[in-house]
LOGU-568828 format. One record per residue: residue number from 1; x, y, z of N, C-alpha, C in turn. Coordinates in nm, 3 decimals. Each point is the difference from the previous one (the first is absolute). Last residue first. Layout:
BEGIN
SITE     i       nc1       nc2       nc3      cac1      cac2      cac3       cc1       cc2       cc3
SITE   NUM         X         Y         Z         X         Y         Z         X         Y         Z
...
END
This chain:
BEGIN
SITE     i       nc1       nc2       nc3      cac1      cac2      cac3       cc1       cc2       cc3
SITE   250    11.855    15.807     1.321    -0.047    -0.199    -0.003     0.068    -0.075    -0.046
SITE   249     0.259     0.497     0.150    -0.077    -0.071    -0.078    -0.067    -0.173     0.049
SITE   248     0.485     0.297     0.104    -0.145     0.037     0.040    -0.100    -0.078    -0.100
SITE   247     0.509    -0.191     0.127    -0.072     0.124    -0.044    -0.154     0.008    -0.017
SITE   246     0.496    -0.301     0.169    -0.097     0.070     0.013    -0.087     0.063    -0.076
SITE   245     0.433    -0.388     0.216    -0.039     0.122    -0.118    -0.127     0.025     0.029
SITE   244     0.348    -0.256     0.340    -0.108    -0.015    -0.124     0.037     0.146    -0.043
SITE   243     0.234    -0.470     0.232     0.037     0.109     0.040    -0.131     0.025    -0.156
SITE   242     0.194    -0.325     0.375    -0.118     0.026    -0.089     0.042     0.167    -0.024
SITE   241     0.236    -0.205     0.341     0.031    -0.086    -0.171    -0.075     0.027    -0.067
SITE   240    -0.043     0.132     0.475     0.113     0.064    -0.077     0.035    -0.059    -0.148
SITE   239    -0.346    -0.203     0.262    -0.038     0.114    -0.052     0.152     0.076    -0.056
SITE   238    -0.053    -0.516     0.050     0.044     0.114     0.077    -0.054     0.132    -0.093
SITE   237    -0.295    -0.439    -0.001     0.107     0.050    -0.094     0.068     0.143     0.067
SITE   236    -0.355    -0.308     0.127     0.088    -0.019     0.068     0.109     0.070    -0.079
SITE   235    -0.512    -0.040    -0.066     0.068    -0.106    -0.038     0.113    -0.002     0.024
SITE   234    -0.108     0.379     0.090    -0.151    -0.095     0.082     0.043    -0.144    -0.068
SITE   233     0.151     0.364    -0.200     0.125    -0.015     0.137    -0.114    -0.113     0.049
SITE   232    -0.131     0.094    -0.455     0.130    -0.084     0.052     0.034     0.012     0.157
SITE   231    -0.382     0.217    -0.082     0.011    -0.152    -0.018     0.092    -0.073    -0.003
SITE   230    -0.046     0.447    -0.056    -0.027    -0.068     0.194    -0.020    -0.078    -0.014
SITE   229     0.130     0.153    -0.415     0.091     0.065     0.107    -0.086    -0.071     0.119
SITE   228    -0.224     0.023    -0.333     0.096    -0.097    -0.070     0.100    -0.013     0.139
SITE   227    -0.364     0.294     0.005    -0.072    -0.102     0.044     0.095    -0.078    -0.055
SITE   226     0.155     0.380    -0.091    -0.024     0.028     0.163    -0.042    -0.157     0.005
SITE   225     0.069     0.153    -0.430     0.145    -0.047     0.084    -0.069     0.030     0.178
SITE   224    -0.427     0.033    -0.341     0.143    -0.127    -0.030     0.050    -0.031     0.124
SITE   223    -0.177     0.420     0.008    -0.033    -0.098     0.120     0.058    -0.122    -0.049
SITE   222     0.118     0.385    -0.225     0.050    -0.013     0.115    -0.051    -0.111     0.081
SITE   221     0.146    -0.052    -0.529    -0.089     0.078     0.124     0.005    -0.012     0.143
SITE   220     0.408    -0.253    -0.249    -0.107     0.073    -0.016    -0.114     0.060     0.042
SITE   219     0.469    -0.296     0.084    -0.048     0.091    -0.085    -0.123     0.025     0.001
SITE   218     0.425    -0.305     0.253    -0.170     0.038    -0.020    -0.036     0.109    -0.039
SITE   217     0.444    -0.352     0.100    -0.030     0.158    -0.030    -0.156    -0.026    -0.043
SITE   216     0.388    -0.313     0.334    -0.106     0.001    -0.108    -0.018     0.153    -0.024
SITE   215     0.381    -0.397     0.186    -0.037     0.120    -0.075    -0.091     0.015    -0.076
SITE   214     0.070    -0.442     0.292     0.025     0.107    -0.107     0.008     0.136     0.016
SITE   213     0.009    -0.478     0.331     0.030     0.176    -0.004     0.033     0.066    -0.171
SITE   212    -0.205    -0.464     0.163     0.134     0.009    -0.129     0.063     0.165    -0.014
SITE   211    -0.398    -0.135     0.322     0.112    -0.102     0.033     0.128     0.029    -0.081
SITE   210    -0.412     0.191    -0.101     0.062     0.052     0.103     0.153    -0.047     0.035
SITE   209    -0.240    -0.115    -0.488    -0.033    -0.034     0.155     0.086     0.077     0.092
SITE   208    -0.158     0.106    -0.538     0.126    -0.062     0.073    -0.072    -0.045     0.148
SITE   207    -0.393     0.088    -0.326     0.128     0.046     0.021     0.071    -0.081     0.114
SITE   206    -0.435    -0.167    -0.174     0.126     0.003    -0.138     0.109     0.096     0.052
SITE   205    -0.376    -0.153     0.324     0.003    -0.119    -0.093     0.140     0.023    -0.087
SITE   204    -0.106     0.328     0.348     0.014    -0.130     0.061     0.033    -0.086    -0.150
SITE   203    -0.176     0.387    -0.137     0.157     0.003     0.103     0.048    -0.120     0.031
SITE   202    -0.434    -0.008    -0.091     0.069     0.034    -0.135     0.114     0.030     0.045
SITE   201    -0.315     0.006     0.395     0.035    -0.193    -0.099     0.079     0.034    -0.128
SITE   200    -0.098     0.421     0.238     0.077    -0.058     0.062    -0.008    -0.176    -0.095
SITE   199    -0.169     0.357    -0.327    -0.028    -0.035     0.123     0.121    -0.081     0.031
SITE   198    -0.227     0.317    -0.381     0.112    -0.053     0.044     0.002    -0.022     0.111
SITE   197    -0.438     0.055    -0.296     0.120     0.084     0.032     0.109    -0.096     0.123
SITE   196    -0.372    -0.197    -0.383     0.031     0.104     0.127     0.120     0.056    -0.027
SITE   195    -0.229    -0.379    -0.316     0.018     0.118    -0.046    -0.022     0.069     0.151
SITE   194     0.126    -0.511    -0.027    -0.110     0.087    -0.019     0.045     0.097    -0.019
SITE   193     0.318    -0.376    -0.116    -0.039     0.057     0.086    -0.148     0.114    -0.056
SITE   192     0.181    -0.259    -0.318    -0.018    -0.130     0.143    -0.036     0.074     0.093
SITE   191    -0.088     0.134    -0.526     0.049     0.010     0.069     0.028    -0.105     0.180
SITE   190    -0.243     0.005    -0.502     0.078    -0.123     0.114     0.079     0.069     0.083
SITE   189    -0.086     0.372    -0.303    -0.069    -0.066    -0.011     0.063    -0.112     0.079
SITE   188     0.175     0.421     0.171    -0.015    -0.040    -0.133    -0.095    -0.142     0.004
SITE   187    -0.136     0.390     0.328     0.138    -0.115    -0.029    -0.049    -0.033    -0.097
SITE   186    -0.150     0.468     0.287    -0.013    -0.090    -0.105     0.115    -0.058    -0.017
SITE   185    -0.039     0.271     0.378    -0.110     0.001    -0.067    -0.016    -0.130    -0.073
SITE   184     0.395     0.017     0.229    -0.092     0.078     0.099    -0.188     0.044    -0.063
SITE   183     0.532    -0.350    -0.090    -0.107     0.064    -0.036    -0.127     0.078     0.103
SITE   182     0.538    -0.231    -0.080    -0.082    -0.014     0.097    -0.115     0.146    -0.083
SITE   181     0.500    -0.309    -0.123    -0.091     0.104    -0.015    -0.111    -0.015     0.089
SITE   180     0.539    -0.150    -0.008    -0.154    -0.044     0.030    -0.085     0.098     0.027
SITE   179     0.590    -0.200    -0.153    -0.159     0.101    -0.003    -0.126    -0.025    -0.025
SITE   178     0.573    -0.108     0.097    -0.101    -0.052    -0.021    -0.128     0.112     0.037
SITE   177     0.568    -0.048    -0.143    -0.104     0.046     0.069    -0.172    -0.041    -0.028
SITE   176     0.461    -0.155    -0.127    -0.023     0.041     0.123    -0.052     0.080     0.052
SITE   175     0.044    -0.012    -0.495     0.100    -0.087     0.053    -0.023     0.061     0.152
SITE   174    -0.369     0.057    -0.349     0.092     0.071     0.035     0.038    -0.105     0.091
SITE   173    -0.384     0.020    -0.373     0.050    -0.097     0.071     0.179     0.101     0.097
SITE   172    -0.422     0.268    -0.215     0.034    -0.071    -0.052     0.117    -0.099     0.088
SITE   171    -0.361     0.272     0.090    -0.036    -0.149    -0.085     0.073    -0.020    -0.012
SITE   170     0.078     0.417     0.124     0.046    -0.043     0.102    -0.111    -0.152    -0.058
SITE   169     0.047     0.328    -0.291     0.136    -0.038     0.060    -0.029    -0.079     0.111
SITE   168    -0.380     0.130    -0.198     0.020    -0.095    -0.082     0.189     0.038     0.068
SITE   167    -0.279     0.268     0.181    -0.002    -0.193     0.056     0.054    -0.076    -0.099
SITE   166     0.012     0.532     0.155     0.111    -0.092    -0.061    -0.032    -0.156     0.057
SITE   165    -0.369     0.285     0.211     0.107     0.031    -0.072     0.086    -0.098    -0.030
SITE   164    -0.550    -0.105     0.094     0.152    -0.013     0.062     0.118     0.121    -0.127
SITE   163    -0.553    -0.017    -0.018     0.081     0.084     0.055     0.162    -0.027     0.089
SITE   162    -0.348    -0.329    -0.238     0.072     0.125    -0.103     0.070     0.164     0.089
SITE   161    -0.174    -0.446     0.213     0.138    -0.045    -0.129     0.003     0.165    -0.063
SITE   160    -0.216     0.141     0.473    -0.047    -0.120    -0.129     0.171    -0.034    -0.079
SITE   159     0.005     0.231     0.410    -0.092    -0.004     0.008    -0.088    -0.074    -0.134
SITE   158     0.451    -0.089     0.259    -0.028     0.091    -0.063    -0.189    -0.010    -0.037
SITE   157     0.503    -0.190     0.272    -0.117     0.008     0.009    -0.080     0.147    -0.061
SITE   156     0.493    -0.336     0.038    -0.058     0.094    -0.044    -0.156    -0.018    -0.008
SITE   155     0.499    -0.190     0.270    -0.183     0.001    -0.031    -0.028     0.091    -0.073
SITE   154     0.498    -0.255    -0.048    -0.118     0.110    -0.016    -0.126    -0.047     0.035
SITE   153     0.577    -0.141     0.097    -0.177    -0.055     0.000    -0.045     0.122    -0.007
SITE   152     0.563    -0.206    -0.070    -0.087     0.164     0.066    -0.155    -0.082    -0.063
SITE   151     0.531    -0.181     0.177    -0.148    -0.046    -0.062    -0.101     0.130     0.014
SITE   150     0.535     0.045    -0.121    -0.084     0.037     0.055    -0.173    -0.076    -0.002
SITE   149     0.416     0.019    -0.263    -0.037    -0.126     0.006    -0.099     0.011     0.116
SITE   148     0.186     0.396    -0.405    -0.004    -0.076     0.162    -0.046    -0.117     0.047
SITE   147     0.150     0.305    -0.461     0.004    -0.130     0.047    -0.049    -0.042     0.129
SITE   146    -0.056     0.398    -0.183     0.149    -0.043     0.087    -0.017    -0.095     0.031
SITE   145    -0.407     0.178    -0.232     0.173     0.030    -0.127     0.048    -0.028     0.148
SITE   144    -0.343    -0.137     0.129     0.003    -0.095    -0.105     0.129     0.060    -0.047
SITE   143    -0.154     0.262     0.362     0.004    -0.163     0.028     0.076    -0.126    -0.067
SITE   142    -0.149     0.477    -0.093     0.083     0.005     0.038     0.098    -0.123     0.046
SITE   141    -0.474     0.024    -0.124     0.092    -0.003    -0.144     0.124     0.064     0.085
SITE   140    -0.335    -0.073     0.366     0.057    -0.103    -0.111     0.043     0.008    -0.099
SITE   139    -0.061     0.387     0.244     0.091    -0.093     0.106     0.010    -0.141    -0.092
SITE   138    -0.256     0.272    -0.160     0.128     0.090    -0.086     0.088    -0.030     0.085
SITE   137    -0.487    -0.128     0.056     0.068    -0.027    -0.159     0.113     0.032     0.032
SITE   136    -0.206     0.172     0.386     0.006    -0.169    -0.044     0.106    -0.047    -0.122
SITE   135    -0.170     0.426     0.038     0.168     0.009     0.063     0.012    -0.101     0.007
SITE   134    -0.397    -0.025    -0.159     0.073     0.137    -0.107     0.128    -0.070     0.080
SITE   133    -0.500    -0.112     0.160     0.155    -0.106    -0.045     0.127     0.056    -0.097
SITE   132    -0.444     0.168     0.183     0.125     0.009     0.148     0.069    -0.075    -0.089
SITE   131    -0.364     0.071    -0.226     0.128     0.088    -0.048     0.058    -0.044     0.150
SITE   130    -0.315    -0.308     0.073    -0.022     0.111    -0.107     0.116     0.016    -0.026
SITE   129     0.084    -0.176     0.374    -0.090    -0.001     0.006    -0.037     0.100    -0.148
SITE   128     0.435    -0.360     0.247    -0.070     0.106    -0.038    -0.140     0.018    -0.052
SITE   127     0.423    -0.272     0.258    -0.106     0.019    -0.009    -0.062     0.138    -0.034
SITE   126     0.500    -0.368     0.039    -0.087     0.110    -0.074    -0.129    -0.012     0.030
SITE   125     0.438    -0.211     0.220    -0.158    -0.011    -0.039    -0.023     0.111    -0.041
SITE   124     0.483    -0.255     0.052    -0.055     0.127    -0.036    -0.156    -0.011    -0.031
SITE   123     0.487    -0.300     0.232    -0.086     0.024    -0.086    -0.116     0.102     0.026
SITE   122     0.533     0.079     0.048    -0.093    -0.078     0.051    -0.129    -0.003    -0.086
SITE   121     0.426     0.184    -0.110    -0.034    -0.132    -0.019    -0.068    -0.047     0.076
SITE   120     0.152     0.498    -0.230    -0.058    -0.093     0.134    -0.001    -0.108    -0.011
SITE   119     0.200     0.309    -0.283     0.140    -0.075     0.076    -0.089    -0.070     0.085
SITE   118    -0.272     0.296    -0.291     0.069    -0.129    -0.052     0.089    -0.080     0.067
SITE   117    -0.332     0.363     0.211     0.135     0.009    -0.067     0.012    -0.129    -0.095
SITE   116    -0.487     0.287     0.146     0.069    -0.127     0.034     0.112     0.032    -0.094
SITE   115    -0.352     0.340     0.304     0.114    -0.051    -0.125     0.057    -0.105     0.032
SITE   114    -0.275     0.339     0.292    -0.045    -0.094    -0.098     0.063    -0.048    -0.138
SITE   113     0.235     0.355     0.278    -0.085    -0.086     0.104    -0.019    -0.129    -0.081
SITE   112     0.125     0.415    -0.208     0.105    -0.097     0.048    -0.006    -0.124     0.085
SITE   111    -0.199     0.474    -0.331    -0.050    -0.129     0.030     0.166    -0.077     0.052
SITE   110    -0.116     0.315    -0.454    -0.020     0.029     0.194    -0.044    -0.155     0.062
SITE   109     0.273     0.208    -0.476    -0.077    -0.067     0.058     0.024    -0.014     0.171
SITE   108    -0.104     0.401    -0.256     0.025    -0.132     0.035     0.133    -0.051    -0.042
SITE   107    -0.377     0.356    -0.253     0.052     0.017     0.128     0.018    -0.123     0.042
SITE   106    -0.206     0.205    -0.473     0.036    -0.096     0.099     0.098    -0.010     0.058
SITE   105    -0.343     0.236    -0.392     0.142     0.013     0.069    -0.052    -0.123     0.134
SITE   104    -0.128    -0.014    -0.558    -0.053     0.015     0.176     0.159     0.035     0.032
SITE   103    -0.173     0.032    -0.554     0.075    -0.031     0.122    -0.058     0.058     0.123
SITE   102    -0.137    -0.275    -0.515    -0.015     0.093     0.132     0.080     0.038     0.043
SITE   101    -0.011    -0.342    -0.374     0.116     0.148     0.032    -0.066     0.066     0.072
SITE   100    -0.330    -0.359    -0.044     0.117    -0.039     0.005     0.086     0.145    -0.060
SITE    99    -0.443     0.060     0.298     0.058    -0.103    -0.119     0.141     0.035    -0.019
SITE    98    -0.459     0.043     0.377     0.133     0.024    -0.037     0.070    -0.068    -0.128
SITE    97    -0.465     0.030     0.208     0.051     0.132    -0.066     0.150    -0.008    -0.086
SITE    96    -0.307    -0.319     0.341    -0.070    -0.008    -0.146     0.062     0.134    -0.058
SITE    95     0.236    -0.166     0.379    -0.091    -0.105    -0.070    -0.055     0.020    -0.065
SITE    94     0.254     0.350     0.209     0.078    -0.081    -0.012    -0.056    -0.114    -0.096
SITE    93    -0.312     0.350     0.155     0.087     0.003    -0.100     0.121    -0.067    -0.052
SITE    92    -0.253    -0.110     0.383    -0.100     0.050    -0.089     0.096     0.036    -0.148
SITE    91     0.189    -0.007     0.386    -0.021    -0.167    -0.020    -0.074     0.044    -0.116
SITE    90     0.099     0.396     0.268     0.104    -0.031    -0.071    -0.048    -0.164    -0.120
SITE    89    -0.324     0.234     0.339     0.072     0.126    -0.108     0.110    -0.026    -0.071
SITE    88    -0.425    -0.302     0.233     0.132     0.023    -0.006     0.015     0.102    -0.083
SITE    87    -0.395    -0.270     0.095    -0.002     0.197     0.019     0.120     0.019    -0.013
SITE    86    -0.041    -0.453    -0.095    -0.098     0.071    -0.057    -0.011     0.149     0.005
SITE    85     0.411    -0.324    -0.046    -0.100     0.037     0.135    -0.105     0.089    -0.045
SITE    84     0.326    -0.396    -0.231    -0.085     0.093    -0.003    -0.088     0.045     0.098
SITE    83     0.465    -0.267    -0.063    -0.153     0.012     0.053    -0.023     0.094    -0.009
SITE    82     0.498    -0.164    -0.160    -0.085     0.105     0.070    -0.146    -0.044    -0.021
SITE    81     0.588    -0.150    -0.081    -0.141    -0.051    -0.026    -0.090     0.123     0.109
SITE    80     0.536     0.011    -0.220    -0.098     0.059     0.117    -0.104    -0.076    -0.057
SITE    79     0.557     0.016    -0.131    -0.153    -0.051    -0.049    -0.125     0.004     0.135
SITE    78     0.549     0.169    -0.244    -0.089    -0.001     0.141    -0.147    -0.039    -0.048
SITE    77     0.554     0.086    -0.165    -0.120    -0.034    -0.009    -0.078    -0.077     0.093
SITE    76     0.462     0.143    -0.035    -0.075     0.087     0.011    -0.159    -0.041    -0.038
SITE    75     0.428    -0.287     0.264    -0.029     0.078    -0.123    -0.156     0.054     0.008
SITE    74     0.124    -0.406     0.361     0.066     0.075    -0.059    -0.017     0.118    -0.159
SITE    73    -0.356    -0.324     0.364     0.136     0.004    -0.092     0.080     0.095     0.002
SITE    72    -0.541    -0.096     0.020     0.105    -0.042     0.051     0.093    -0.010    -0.062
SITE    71    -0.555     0.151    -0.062     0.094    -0.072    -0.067     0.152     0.011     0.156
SITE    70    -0.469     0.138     0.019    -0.025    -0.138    -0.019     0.128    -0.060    -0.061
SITE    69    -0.139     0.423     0.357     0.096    -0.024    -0.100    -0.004    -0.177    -0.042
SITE    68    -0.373     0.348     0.284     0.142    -0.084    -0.003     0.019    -0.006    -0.104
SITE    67    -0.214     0.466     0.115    -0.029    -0.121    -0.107     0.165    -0.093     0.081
SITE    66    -0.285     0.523     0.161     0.134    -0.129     0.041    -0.053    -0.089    -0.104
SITE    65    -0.141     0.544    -0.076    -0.031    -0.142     0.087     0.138    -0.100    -0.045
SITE    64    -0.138     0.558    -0.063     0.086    -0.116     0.049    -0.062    -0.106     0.040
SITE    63    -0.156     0.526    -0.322    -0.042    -0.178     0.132     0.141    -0.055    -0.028
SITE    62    -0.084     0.559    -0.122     0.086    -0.099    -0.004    -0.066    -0.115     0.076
SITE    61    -0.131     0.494    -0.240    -0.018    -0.108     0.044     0.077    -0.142     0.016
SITE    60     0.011     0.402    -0.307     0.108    -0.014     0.104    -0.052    -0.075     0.060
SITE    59    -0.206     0.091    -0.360    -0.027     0.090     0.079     0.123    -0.032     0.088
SITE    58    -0.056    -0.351    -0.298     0.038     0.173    -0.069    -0.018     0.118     0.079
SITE    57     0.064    -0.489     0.260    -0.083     0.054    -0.137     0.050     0.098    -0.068
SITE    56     0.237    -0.390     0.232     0.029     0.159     0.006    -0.105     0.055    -0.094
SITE    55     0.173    -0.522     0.308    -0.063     0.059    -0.121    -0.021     0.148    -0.022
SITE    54     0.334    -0.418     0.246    -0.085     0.127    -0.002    -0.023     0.038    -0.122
SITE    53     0.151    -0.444     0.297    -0.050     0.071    -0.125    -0.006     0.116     0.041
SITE    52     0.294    -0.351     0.278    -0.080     0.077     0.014    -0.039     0.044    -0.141
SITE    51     0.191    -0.485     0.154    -0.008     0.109    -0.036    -0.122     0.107     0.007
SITE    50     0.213    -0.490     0.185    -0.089     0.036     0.023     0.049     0.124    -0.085
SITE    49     0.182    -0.506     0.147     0.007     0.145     0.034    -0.132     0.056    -0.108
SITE    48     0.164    -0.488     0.027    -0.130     0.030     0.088     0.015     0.178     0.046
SITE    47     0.430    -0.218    -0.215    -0.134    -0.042    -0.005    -0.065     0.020     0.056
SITE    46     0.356     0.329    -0.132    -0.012    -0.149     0.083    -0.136    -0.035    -0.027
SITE    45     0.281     0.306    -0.382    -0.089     0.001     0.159    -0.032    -0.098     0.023
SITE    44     0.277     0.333    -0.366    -0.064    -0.112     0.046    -0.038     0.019     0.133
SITE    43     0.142     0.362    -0.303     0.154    -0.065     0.028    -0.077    -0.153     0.086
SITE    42    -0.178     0.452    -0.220    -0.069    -0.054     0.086     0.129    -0.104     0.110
SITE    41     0.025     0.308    -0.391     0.076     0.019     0.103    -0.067    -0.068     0.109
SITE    40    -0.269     0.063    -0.445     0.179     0.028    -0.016    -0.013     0.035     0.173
SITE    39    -0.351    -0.330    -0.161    -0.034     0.120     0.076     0.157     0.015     0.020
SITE    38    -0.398    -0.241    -0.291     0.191    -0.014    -0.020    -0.015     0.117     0.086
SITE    37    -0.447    -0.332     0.023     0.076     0.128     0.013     0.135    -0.016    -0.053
SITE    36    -0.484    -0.250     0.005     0.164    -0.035    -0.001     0.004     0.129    -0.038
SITE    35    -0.469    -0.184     0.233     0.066     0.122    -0.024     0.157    -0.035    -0.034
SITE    34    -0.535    -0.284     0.082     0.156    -0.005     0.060     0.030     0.143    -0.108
SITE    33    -0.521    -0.071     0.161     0.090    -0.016    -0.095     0.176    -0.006     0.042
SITE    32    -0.633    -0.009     0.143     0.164    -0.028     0.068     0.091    -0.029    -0.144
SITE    31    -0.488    -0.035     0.044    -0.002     0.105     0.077     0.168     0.035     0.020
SITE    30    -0.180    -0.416    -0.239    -0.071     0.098     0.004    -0.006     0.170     0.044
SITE    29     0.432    -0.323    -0.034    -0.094    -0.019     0.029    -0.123     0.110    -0.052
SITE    28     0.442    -0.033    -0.185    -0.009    -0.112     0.075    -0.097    -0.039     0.112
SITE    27     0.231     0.315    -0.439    -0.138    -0.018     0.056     0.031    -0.147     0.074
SITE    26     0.384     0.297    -0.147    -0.068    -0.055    -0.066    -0.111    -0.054     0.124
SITE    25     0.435     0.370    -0.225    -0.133     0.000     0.122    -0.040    -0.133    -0.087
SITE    24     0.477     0.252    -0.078    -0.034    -0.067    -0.050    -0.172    -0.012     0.142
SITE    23     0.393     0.305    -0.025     0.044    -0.127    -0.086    -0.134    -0.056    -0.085
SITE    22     0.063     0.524     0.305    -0.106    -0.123    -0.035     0.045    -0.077    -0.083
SITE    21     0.366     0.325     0.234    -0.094     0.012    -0.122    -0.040    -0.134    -0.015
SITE    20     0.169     0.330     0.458    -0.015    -0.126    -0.098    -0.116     0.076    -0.102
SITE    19     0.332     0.263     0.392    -0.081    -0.008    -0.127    -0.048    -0.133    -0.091
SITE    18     0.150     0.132     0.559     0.069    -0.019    -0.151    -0.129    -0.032    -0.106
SITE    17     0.156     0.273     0.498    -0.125    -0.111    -0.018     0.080    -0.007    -0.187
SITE    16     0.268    -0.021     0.477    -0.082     0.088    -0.079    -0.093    -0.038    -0.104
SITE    15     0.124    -0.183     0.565     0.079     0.031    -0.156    -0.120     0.092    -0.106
SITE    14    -0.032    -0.216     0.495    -0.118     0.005    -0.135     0.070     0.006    -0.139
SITE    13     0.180    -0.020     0.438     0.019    -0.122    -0.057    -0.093     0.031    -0.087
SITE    12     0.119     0.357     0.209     0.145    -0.037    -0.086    -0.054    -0.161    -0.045
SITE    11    -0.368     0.285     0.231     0.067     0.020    -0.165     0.081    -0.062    -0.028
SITE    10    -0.267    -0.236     0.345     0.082     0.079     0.015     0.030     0.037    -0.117
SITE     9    -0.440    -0.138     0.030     0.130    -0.117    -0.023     0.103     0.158     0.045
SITE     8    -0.612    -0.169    -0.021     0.116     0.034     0.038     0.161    -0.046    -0.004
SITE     7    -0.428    -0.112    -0.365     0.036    -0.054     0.149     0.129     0.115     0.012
SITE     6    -0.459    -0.005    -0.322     0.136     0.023    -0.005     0.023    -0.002     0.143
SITE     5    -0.472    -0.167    -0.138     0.099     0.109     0.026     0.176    -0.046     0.029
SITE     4    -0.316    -0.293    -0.347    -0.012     0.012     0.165     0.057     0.161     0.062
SITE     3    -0.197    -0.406    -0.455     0.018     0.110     0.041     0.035     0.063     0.189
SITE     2    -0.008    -0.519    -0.274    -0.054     0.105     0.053    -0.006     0.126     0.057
SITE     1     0.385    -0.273    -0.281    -0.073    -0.012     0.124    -0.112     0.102     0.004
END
């Protein structure tokens, strides 16, 4: 996810922070890479939770920022996707510094609100924006390993084909769930829709209907989940069912 400040948490739910060693990095957008971690004592995490980084120059200098969590489950490995923030003190080095036997420390997993269980069976709208689709991803590959029969729907709206994360997973055909990309600059060639930004008729046309009370989660920049957010209730969707994510940036 796009770089953000580290969110308040009572210590006893922060826990301590644990040592990972870098698995594995691979390039998934221009500006944006995923992160596999083996992190001894992590012990797993719900979907749509969230970890803290910290980084420690040689001077003692310490940054914290928040990253969601693109993976789900049980056991010690942990996979983070990150945006490059240009003045950032952590993203910057996460995306063009970090390699494989690094180690980060990491704090977590935080987060109890924005999480989907596997025992849910209602159906599930996803809407995300850029990297808002990190905790996205890790509510649908949670989706797929428990079998769920859950109908879950993705908007994903990104600013060209080459800046979506994990697309070639989500091309690929998945048992109950259906996904619809949406472009803000540039569409792939015959594209059908014009190249904007996400609007009340795009709701209307490919997510769930009010009527079928889903569960929805909305990810990304802040005005994204603001202008995603007054549209559903304005299309009638109980605000207590929406539930979002955040962070600073276009």
């Amino acid at each position: 996810m796009t770089e953000r400040e580290t969110r308040d948490a009572p210590p006893h739910r922060v826990g301590l922070w644990h040592v990972g060693v870098v698995v594995s990095t691979n390039t998934e957008t221009p500006t944006g890479r995923s992160i596999v971690l083996d992190v001894p004592g992590w012990g797993g995490n719900l979907a749509g939770q969230h970890a803290d980084v910290r980084l420690t120059a040689p001077d003692g200098y310490q940054a914290v920022r928040s990253y969601s969590i693109a993976s789900a489950g049980d056991g010690d490995r942990v996979q983070l996707a990150v945006d490059r923030f240009p003045t950032g003190e952590v993203s910057p080095y996460l995306v063009d510094e970090l390699l494989p036997g690094d180690e980060l420390e990491l704090r977590g997993p935080l987060g109890g609100w924005f999480v989907w269980h596997p025992v849910q069976t209602e159906s599930v709208q996803l809407i995300g924006g850029g990297s808002g689709i990190v905790p996205l991803m890790a509510m649908i590959r949670s989706h797929t390993a428990s079998g769920s029969t859950a109908p879950f729907r993705l908007l994903y709206s990104v600013r060209t084909p080459d800046d979506a994360f994990f697309r070639s997973e989500l091309e690929t055909p998945t048992p109950h769930l259906d996904v619809t990309w949406l472009y803000t600059r540039r569409t792939p060639d015959g594209w059908p829709r014009p190249a904007s930004r996400i609007a009340l008729a795009d709701l209307e046309a490919s997510a769930f209907a009010a009527s079928q009370t889903p569960s929805v989660f909305v990810c990304g920049p802040t005005g994204f989940v603001e202008t995603v957010a007054n549209d559903l209730v304005a299309l009638g969707h109980d605000p207590q069912r929406v539930k979002t994510e955040r962070f600073g940036g276009a």
